[in-house]
Every structure is written in C-alpha cells, then in structure tokens.
FIVOFI-397150 format. One line per 8 residues: number of its first residue (from 1); for each residue y, z, x of C-alpha. Coordinates in steps of 0.2 Angstrom, whole numbers, plus 5000, padded with zeros to 4 digits. Example, Ala and Ser with C-alpha at 12.3 -4.5 7.8 and 13.67 -1.06 7.14 Angstrom:
BEGIN
1 = 4978 5039 5062; 4995 5036 5068
This chain:
BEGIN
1 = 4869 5144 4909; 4852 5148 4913; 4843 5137 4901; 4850 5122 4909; 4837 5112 4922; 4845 5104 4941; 4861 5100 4945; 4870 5103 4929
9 = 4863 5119 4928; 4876 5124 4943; 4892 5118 4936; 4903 5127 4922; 4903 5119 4906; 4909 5103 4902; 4907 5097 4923; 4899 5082 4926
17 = 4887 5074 4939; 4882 5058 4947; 4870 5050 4961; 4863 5036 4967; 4866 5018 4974; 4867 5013 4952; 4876 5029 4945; 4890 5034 4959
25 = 4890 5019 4973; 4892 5005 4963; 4901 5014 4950; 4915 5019 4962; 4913 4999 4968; 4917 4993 4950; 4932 5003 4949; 4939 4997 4964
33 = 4935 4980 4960; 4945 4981 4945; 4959 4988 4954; 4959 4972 4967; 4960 4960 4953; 4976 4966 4947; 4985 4965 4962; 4975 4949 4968
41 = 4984 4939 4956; 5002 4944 4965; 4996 4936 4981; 5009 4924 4989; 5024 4915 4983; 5016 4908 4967; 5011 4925 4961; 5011 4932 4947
49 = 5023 4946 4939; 5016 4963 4932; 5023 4970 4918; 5021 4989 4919; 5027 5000 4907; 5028 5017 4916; 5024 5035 4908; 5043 5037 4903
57 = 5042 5021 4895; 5055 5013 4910; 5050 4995 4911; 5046 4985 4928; 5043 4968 4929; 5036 4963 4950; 5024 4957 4960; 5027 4970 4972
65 = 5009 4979 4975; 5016 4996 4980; 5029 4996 4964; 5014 4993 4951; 4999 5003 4959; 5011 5018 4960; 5018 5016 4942; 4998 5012 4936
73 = 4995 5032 4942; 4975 5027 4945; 4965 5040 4940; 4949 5035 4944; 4944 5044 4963; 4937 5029 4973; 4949 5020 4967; 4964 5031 4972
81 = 4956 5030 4990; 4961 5010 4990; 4977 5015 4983; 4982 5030 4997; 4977 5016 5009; 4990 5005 5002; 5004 5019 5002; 5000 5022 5018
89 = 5002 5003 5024; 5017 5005 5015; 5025 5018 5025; 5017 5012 5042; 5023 4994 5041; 5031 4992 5023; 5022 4976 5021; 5004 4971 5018
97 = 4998 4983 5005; 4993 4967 4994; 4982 4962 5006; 4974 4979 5008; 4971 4981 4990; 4964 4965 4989; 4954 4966 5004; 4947 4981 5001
105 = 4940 4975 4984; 4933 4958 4992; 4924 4967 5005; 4917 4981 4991; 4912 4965 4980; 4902 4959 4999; 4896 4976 4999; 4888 4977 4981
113 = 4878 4956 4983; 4871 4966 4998; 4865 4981 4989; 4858 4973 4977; 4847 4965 4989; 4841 4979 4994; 4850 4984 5010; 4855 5001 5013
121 = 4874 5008 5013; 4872 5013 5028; 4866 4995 5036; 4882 4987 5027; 4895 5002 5034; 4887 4998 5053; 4889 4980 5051; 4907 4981 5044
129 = 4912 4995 5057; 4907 4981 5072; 4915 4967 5063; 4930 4977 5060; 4929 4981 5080; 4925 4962 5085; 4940 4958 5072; 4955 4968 5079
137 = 4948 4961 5097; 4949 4942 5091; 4969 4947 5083; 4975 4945 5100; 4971 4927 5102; 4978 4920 5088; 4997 4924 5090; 5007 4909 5089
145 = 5026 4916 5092; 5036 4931 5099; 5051 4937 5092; 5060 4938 5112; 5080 4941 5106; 5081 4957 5092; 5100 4953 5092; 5098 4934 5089
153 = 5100 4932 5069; 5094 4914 5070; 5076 4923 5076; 5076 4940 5064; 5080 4928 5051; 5064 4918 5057; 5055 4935 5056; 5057 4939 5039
161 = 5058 4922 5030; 5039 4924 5027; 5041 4941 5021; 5055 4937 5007; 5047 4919 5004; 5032 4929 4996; 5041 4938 4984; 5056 4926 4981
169 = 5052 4907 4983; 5066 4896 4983; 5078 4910 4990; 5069 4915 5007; 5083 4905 5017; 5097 4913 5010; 5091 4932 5007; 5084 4931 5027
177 = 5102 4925 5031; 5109 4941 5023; 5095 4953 5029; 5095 4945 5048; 5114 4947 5047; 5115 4966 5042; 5102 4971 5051; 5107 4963 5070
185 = 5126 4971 5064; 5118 4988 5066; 5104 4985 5077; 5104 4998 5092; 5102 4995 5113; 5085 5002 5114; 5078 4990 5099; 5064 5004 5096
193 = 5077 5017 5089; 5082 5003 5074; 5081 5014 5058; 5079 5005 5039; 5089 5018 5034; 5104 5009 5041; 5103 4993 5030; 5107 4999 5012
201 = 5107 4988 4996; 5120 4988 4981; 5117 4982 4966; 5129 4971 4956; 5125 4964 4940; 5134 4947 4936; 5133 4932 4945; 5121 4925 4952
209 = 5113 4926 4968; 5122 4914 4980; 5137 4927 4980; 5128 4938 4987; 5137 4946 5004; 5134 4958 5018; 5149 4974 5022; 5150 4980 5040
217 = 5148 4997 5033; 5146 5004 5014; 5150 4996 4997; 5149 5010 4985; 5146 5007 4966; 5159 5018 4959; 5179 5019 4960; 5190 5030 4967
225 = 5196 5046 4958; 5215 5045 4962; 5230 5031 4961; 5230 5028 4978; 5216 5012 4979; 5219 5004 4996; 5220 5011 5015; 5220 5002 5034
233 = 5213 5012 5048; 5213 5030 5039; 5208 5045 5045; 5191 5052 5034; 5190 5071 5029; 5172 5074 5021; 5172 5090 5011; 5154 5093 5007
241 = 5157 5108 4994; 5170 5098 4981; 5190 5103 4982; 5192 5115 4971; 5201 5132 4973; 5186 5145 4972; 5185 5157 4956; 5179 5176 4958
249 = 5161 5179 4952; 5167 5192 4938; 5177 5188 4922; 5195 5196 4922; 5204 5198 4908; 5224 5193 4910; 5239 5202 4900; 5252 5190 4899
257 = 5267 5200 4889; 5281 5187 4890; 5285 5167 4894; 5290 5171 4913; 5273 5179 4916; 5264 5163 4908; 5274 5152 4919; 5273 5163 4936
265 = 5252 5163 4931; 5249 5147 4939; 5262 5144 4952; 5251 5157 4968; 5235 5143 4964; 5248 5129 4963; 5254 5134 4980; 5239 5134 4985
273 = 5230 5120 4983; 5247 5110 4989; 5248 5121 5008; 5229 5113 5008; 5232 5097 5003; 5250 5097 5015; 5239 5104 5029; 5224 5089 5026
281 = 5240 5077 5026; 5246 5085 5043; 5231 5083 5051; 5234 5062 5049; 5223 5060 5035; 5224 5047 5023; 5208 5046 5015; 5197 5060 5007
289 = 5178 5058 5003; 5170 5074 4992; 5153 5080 4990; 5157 5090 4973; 5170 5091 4957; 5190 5089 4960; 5198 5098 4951; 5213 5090 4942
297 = 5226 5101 4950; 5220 5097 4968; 5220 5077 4962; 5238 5079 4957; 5242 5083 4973; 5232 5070 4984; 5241 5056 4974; 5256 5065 4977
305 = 5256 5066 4996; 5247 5046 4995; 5230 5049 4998; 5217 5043 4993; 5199 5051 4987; 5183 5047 4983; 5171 5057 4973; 5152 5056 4980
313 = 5139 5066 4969; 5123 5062 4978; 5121 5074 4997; 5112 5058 5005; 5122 5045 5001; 5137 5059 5008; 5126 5059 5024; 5126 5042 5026
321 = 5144 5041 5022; 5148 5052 5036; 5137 5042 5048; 5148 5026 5045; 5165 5033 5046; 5159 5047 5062; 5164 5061 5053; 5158 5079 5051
329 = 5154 5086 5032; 5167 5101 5030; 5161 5116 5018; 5178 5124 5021; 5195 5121 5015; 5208 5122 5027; 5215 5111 5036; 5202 5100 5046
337 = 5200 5101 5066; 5201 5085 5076; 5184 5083 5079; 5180 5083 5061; 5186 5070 5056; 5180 5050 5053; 5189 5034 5056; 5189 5016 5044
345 = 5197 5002 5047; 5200 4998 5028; 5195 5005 5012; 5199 4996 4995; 5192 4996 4980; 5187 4979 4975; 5182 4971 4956; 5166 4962 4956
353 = 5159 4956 4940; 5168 4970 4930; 5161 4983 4942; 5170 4992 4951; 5166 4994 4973; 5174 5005 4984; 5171 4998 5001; 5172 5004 5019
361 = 5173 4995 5032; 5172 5000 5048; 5171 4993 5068; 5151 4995 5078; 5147 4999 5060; 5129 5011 5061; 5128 5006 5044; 5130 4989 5032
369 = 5127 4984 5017; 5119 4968 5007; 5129 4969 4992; 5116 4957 4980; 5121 4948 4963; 5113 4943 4948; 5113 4942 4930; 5097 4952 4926
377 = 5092 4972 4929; 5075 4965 4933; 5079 4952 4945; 5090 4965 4955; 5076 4976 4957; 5064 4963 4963; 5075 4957 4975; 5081 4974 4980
385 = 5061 4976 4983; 5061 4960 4994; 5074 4964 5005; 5066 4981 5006; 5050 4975 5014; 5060 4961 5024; 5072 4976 5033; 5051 4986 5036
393 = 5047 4968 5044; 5061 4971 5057; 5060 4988 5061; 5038 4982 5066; 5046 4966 5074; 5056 4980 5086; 5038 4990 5089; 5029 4975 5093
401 = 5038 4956 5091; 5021 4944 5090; 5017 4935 5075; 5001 4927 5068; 5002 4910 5059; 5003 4914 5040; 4997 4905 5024; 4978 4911 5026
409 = 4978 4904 5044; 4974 4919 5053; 4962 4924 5040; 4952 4909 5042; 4952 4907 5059; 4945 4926 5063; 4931 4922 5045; 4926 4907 5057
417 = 4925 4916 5074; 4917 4930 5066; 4903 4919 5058; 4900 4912 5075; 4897 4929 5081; 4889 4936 5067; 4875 4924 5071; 4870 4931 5085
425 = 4870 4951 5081; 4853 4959 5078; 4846 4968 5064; 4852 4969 5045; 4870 4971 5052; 4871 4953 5052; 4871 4951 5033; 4883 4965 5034
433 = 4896 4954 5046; 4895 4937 5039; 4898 4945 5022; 4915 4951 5033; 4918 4935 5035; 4916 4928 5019; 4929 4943 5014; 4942 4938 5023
441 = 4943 4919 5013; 4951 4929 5000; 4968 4926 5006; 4967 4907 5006; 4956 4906 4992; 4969 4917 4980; 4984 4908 4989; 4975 4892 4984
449 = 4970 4896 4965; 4989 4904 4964; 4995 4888 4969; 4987 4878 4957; 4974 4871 4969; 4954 4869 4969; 4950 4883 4982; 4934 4877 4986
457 = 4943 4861 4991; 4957 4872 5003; 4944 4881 5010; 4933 4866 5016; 4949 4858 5022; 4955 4871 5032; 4937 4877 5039; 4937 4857 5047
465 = 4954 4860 5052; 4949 4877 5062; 4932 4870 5069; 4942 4855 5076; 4951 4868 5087; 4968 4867 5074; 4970 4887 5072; 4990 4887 5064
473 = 4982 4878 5048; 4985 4886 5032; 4985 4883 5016; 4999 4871 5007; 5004 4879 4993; 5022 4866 4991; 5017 4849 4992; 5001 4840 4987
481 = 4992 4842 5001; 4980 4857 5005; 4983 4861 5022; 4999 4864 5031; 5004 4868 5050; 5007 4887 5048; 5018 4888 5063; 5026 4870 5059
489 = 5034 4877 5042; 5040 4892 5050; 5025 4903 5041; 5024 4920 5051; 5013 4936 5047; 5017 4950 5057; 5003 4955 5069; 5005 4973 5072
497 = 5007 4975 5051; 4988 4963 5049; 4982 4974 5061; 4985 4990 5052; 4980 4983 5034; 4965 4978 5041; 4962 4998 5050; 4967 5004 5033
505 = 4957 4990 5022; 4942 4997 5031; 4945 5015 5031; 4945 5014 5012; 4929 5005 5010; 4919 5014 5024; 4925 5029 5014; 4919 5022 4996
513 = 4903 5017 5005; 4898 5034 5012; 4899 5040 4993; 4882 5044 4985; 4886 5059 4972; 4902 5061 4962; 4905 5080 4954; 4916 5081 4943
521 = 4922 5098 4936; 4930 5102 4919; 4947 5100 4919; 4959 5113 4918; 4970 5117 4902; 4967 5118 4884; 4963 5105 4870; 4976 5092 4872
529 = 4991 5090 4857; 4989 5078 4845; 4998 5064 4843; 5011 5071 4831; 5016 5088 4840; 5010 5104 4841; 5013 5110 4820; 5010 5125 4810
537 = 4996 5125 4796; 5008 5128 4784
C-alpha cells in the first residue's frame, strides 16, 4: 500500500484512475460517440433495424431506440448518462429518445473539434448552455399547427401519423386510423386526465396487418374456462382470490370404514360450493371473471347454473378488467353485494387465426383495445412498439397541442437562426454555439443518407429554402426531390416532446463535459466462472 506513489496509492488493489482532457474527457466522448452511431442509423422512416440478442438470448429485431439501448445494458459510465437521458425522454414524452441519443453524440463530436483546438471545457459548456437558452426561446416561433379538437379522430390521427410513419413506412395511415379511433373512444372531458394505460394492444399472430380492428373495451388472448362461451348485458362478479373452497393449514388424516362414509365424504363441500354458486346466480350474475385457480368442482357448477367464467392469472390485467366492466375485485366468497358488481354488454369468445379471444365489450368504454394482426412474432412487436409511442404522442398532444414542421425542418431552421446569432456573441463562446448549430444538421443529414440521398446536397437545398424565409421545408425522403413542405405532407414533430429531448440532450453533454477524472474501484465478487461451469479438480 505504502509503496505506491499518487493517486493509485489511495485506492484498494485492482482500482483504477483517469484525468485529463486526453485520458478521461475525450475517452468518456469516444464512448458516447460510439453509442450515437448505433442508434443514428434507426433515424426516420428509412431506418435501419437492430438485431439484439439479449442476455437470455431472446432475440429483437427494431429500430426503436429505447428497446435496443435498454437490451445493449451499456456499461461504460458517460455513456450510461446519454442512455438515463434517453429513458428519461421515454417516460416524459415516450418519443424522441432517437434524437436524444443521437444529438447528444453530435453535440460531444462538436465538442471534441473544439478541444482539440485548444478551447477549454468550460468555454464550450458556456457556449452550449446559452445556445441551448437561445434555442428553446426560438422553438416558439416555429410551430406550424395546433391540435384544437382532442375528440376529433380525423386530427389525433393527424397527430400521430408522423410518430407511427417513422417506425412503419407504408402503414402510417392505417395504424393512426386505429390508434386515433381507440384512443378518442376513451378520451376523457378534461383532456389533461387522458391516461396510455387506457389504450391496450393484443397480439394475434396470423394475417396480416389490414385486419387489424379496435374493441370498445378488452379482447383478451385466452378462452374461457367453462361451456358457457357467449353472454348479452351480463352482470360481472370479479373474485380476486380464485373459487375455490378453502383448505385448513394442517394435514388431517381421514378414517373412512365403509362405502356410505366415502360417498357422504364429499357431499358437505359439494353443498357448499353450490349454495355459493346459487347465491352468485341470485344476485343476477351471468358472468364470473377470477383472479386465481377454479377449482373443478366449483366449474361444475357455474356451467350448471349457465355461467360463464373467465380465468385471469396476471393482478393488473384483473385491475384493468374491473375498470371496463365497473366492478369491485371481491376477496371473499359469498354472495356479492350490488355495488360489487360490473356490467357488459356482450362477452363472446371469438376465433381469430386459430387463437382464441374472449372479448368484452362494453358502452362509454374506459378502456379499448387495438387488436393487431400479422404473420411474424417480430413484426407484432414492432408494431406493438409503434402504436406504443403513437398513444405517448396523444397523451403530450392533451398537455400541449402545437406542433413543429417535421422531416429536419425545425432542426434546420433553429441551426440557421442560431448561426445568425452565434455571429454576434463575444468571446470563445462563439465557437462553442455555431458548433450547436452545426449539431443540430444531424437530423436532416442522417434522414437524408438514410434515404439514399447526397446529404450535402439536402442540406444546401434546405439551408436556401430556409434563408428565402420557407421555414416548413424538410427533407424528401419519398420522391426524387430533396426538399419537401413539411407541413404540406402532413409532417408533424411534437413541440413540447423537441423541447424536452433537447433539455435532456443537453443535460447529458453538459454532464459528460464537466468530467475531468474517472475512479474506478475494483469490482466486487470473486474470480469469474469459466466458460464450462464451476467443476471439481477431479
């Protein structure tokens, strides 16, 4: 211990220790940079799919930023701050963590040209704290369209087609149909109180997309337990704890000494279970959903007295049930009070591609249901991820309902404003907010080179589109041309959901920046198993 010299002399064996702009600043830059260009890539609708192979070996094939950076488990600690950024655009707005990531790295990539120039970290974090300030102030001025009527599908649907279009090109009209449609069946007086929890997805494999369809109320992926597989405006009973007679903690042995004992044996439980069920029957209820087991004896029973049961093993998906039918989860079993129970107005089990569906339906419906086809695992799941981010694009549109032009518009537009204002700032912080500027071209440039396109040509064409005053031009990535009318094509970015990528973008790098020694200690545990197992020497 003692006969170590500096820093290393303070840690515990095996720790390690960096500083400096070369050993720890651009290290931790490099690692986030490397980080960026794996998610860059996915940018737009012409992105590119990831395949990630998780620890457990599960498969997933996306583009979706939040899937892959969650399944890649980044070790590396600079770059983990880029990746908390991204979860936490993911649970604020549920959209935009591509662009975080990839921002992030652009600006870190600015930051190192700079550097290596000789400017200090701290001139660089100055300048990219006031454009970041001049930035957010500029948003403002470029929205091109408000979102006036939550309830109107034609305008949700408007809302979200950019969101879905990014993920799946080609489906973006239809999916938006279906997510706009479920979502304004559910959608609340006071708009703000809309919660993504009341949009659920099921997945069908068989098919194909196009027979895809949206259930006021819940399609469950499993059949009912009983005969009984169809009833009209039924009274629900929701047991929460299974129905099942209950058993005494402590084993009893039982002397049975002749056949009129065995047969007797059963008959009290028999009794019973069928006073419960006659007692469930009374009460007006023809439909039965359980939290736990049934047991066969309590089944025999409900089909007797025509009733039908559903078996639910999963206590959230119990909850939600009893949120769309309006009843109370009982942990008893006797017979249920009035105010217990739910109401549906059908319930039927349906075949769909071989599968099975018990569906519910029910009138003003605080649930529905986008029941999605198709004839891959993978694609159902992608999908399933799209429809995800398009319902998070609703619930923002009900916080705040402006919208930006898409397609690298906005981006371009604040990279020109910001040049013209970065000319006249003082000091070495200019260098620090025109490389901002030239940060925020990633968008265009990566939707560009995804596209197929020459980005240097996209980017001159839309910086003359934008300095002739045209600030809805994006770019193209369909047709031939380079340049598009954002707003024209219907090409929306969320506002409120740019602004918070770009606070968290610039969180993350002003953090990575403020970074001039990394101390590592050993790591806890002891020498790692080989590859074959842990095995005796003999």
């Amino acid at each position: 211990m003692f006969n170590k010299q500096g820093f290393q002399g303070l840690l515990k064996e095996g720790g390690r220790h960096f500083s400096g702009v070369d050993e720890a600043l651009l290290r931790n830059i490099e690692a986030c940079k490397s980080l960026a260009s794996i998610t860059k890539t996915s940018l737009g609708p012409y992105g590119m799919n990831k395949l990630v192979v998780n620890h457990l070996g599960k498969h997933f094939v996306t583009s979706d930023t939040n899937t892959v950076i969650t399944e890649l488990e980044i070790m590396h600690p600079a770059a983990k701050l880029v990746v908390m950024a991204a979860k936490a655009q993911e649970q604020e707005c549920g959209d935009g963590t591509n662009f975080v990531v990839s921002f992030s790295g652009e600006l870190l990539q600015r930051a190192e040209e700079l550097l290596k120039e000789g400017i200090h970290a701290s001139d660089v974090y100055k300048g990219y704290e006031l454009a970041r300030e001049k930035t957010l102030g500029l948003l403002d001025g470029c929205k091109v369209w408000t979102c006036s009527d939550a309830h109107s599908v034609q305008q949700i649907s408007k809302a979200v087609r950019t969101a879905i279009g990014a993920k799946q090109l080609g489906f973006e009209t239809l999916i938006s149909g279906l997510v706009a449609e479920a979502c304004v069946k559910v959608m609340p007086e006071k708009i703000r109180n809309f919660d993504v929890d009341s949009v659920r997805v099921t997945k069908v494999q068989g098919g194909n997309l196009n027979s895809s369809f949206v259930v006021d109320g819940m399609a469950i992926a499993r059949e009912v337990s009983g005969v009984e597989t169809f009833k009209e405006k039924a009274k629900v009973a929701v047991f929460a704890g299974g129905i099942e007679l209950t058993s005494t903690e402590t084993k009893g042995t039982v002397l049975l000494e002749n056949a009129e004992q065995l047969m007797n044996f059963t008959k009290g439980e028999e009794a019973r279970m069928e006073e419960f069920v006659k007692s469930v029957k009374d009460a007006g209820v023809d439909f039965v959903v359980s939290g736990g087991g049934v047991s066969e004896i309590a089944l025999h029973f409900l089909n007797k007295y025509r009733i039908m049961v559903l078996k639910i093993q999963s206590k959230f998906e119990l909850r939600r049930v009893c949120r769309t039918v309006g009843a109370m989860a009982m942990n008893h079993t006797g017979k249920p009070v009035p105010e217990e129970l739910g109401y549906v107005e059908s319930v039927k089990v349906e075949e769909v591609s071989s599968q099975k569906l018990t569906v519910l339906r029910t009138r003003d419906s605080k649930i529905s249901t986008i029941v999605i086809r198709s004839a891959s695992p993978n694609v159902l799941d992608e999908v399933e991820r799209a429809i995800d981010n398009a319902v998070n694009v609703v619930r923002c549109t009900c916080r705040d309902p402006h919208f930006l032009p898409g397609a690298g518009a906005t981006e371009v537009e604040l990279a020109h404003q910001l040049q013209q204002f970065g000319a006249t700032v003082p000091g070495l912080d200019q260098y620090a907010v025109l490389k901002f500027a030239e940060a925020l071209e990633v968008v265009p440039r990566v939707l560009a080179e995804n596209a197929g396109h020459n980005h240097v040509d996209a980017i001159t064409a839309l910086y003359a589109a934008h300095q002739k005053g045209e600030k809805a031009m994006g770019v193209d990535v369909d047709a031939g041309t380079l340049v598009c009318d954002a707003t024209e094509r219907e090409i929306l970015d969320h506002a409120e959901t740019k602004r918070w990528a770009l606070r968290f973008a610039l969180d993350a790098v002003l953090t990575v920046l403020q970074v001039d020694q990394i101390i590592m200690a050993k790591q806890a545990g002891g020498p790692k198993v080989p590859d074959g197992g842990a095995r005796d020497d003999d």
